[in-house]
C-alpha positions as CSV (number, residue, x, y, z in Angstrom):
1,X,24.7,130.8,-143.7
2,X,23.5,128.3,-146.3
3,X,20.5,127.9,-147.0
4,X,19.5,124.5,-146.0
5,X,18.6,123.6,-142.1
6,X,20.3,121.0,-140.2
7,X,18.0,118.9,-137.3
8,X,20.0,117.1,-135.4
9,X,18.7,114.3,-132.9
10,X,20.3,114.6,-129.2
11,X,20.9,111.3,-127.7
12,X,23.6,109.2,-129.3
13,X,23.5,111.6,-132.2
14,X,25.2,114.4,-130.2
15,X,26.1,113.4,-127.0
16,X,27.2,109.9,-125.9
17,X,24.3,109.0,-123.8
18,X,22.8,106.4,-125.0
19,X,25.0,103.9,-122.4
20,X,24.5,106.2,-119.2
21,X,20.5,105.9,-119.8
22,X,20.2,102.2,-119.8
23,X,22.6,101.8,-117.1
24,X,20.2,104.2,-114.8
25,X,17.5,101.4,-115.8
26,X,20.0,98.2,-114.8
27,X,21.4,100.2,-111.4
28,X,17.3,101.3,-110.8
29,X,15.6,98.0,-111.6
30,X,17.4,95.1,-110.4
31,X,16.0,92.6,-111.7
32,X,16.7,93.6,-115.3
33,X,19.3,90.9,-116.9
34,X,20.0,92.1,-120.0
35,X,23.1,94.0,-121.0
36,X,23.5,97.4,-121.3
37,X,23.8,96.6,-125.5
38,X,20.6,94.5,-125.5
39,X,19.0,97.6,-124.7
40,X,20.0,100.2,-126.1
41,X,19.5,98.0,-129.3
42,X,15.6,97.5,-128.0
43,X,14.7,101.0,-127.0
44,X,17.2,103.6,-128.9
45,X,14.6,106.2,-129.8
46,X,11.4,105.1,-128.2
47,X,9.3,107.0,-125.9
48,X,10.3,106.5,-122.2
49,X,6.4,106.0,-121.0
50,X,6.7,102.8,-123.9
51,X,9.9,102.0,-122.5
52,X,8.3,101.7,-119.2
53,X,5.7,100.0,-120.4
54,X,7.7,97.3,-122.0
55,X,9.8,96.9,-118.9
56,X,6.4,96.2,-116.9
57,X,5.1,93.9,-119.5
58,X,8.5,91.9,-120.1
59,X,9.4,91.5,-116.6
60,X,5.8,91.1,-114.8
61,X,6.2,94.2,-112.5
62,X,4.6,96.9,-111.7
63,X,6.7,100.3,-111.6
64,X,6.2,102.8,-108.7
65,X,4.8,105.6,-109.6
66,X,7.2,108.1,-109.2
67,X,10.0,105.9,-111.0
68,X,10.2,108.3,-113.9
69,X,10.9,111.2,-111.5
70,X,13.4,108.6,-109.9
71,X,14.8,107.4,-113.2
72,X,15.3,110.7,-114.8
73,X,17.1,112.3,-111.7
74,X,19.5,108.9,-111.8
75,X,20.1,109.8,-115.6
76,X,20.9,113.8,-114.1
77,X,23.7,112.3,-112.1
78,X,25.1,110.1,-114.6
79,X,25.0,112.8,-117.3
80,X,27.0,115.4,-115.1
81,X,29.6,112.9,-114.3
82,X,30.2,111.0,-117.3
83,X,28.3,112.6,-120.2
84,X,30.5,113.2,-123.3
85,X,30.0,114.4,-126.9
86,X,29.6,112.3,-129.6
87,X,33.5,112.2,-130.9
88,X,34.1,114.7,-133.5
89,X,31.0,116.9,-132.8
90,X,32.6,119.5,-131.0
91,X,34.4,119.9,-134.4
92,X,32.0,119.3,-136.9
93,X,29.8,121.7,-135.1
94,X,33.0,124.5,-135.3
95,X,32.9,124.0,-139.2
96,X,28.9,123.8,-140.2
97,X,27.6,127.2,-142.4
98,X,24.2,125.9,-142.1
99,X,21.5,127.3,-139.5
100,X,21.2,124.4,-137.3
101,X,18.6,123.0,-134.1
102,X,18.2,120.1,-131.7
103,X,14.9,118.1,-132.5
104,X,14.8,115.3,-129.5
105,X,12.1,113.0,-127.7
106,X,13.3,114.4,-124.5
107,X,12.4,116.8,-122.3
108,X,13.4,120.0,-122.4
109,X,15.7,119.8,-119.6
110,X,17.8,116.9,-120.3
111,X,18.5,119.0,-123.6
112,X,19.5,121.6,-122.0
113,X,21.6,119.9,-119.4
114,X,23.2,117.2,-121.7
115,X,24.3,120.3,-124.5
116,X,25.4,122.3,-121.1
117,X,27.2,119.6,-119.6
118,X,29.2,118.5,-123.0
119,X,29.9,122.5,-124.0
120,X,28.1,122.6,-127.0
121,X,24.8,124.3,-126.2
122,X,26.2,127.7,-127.6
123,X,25.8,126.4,-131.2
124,X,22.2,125.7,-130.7
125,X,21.2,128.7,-128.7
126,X,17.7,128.5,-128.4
127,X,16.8,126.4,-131.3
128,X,16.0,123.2,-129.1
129,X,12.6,121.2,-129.5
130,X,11.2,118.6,-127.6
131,X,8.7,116.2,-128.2
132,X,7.0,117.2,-124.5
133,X,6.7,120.5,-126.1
134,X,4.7,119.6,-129.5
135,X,3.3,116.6,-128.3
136,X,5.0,114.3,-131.2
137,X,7.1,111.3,-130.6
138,X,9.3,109.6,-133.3
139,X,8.0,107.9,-135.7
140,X,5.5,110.8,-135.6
141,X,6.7,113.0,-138.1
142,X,5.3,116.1,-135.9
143,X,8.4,117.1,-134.2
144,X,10.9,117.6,-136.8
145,X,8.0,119.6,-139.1
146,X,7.3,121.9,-136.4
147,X,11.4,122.1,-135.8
148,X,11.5,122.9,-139.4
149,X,8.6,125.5,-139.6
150,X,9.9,127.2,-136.0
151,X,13.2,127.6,-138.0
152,X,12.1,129.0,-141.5
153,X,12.4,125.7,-143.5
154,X,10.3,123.9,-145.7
155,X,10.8,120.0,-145.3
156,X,12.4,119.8,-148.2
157,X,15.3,122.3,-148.0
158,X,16.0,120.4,-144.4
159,X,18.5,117.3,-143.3
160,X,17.7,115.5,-140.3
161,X,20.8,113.7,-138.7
162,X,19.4,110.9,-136.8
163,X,20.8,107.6,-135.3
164,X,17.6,105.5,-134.5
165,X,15.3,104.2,-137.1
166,X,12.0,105.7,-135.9
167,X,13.7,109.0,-135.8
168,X,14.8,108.1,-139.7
169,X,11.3,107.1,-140.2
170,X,10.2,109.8,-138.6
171,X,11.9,111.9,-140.9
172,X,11.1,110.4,-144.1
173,X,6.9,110.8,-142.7
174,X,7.5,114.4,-142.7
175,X,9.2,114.9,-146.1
176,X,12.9,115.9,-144.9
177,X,16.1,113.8,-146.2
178,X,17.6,112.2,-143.2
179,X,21.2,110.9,-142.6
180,X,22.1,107.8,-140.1
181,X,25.0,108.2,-137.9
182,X,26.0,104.9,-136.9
183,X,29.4,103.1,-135.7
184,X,28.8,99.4,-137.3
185,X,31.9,98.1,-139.4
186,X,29.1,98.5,-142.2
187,X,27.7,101.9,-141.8
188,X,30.0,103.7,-144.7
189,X,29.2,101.6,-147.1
190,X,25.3,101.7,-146.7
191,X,23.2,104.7,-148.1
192,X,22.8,107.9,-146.2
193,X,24.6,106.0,-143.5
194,X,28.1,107.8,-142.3
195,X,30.3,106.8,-138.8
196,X,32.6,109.3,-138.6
197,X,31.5,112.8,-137.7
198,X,34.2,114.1,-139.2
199,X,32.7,113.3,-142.3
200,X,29.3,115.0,-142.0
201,X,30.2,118.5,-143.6
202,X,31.3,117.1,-146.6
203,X,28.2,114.6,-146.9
204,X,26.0,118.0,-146.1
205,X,28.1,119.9,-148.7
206,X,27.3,117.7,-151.3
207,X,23.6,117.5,-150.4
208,X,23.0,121.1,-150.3
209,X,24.8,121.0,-153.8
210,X,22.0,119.1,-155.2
211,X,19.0,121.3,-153.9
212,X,20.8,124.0,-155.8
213,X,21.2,122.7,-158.6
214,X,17.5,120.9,-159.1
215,X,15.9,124.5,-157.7
């Protein structure tokens, strides 16, 4: 193994869920009239209590008080029936030589299930955290310095592989290089930006390349 950690987000980092967790808002909450788009683009990253919130404020409604329980069993059933991997991360993850963990603002249990359900929770074992856990949301730096401490790293010998800016922001608060996977026509041609996951080793590669070489 190389000696440089990997954090990787979950949602639409990893696994392709970013779509099936603001449709269980649309098919919940009726009233919403947005598009699936306009909010993923709104919330990708944020907090769900926040995301609630803003969904009360926006829409002059008060939620029942169980609708997390409500929304979060929805998202279960979505997940097991049309939950898929990020494409290419089955294969990327197949080539990486770098110790590697799942640093997410989920709970513990949609980790679990959303690695189990898209067959690539072996690679991760049992380095998962979860902001419930350490009591950090993104752009709190907290989480990915405790992931980074829990596996051996100092912030600076880590990458975090993000596709929301407060979990780039996030990562930049607590010290640790951070790469933005993201499918705009753009994203290759922007810094520290890549769309292809395909791609990630070799960007890694050459990262890991220049800690050697400046320690």
């Amino acid at each position: 193994m190389k000696n440089l950690c990997i954090i990787f987000d979950l949602d639409g980092t990893l696994v392709d869920s970013e779509r099936l967790c603001n449709q269980a808002f649309i098919d919940l909450l009726l009233f919403i009239n947005e598009s699936i788009d306009s909010l993923i683009y709104r919330y990708r990253g944020r907090k769900l209590a926040l995301i609630l919130a803003d969904i009360e404020i926006r829409y002059g409604v008060k939620l029942p008080v169980d609708f997390e329980v409500i929304y979060r069993q929805k998202v279960n059933e979505l997940f097991e029936f049309y939950l898929q991997p990020i494409p290419g991360v089955p294969e990327m993850l197949e080539t990486l030589e770098y110790p590697i963990c799942v640093a997410s603002s989920a709970p513990m249990a949609k980790i679990r299930t959303a690695l189990n359900v898209t067959n690539i929770s072996h690679y991760f074992g049992d380095s998962l955290f979860s902001s419930y856990d350490v009591g950090s949301w993104k752009p709190d730096p907290g989480l990915f310095l405790y992931a980074a401490n829990k596996m051996g790293f100092p912030p600076e010998f880590c990458v975090v592989i993000e596709d929301s800016d407060v979990g780039i922001q996030a990562a930049h608060s607590a010290g640790i290089y951070a790469l933005k996977y993201s499918t705009e026509e753009e994203a290759e041609e922007r810094t520290n930006v890549f769309s292809n996951m395909k791609f990630l080793k070799k960007r890694l590669d050459n990262i890991y390349a220049i800690k050697c070489d400046r320690s």
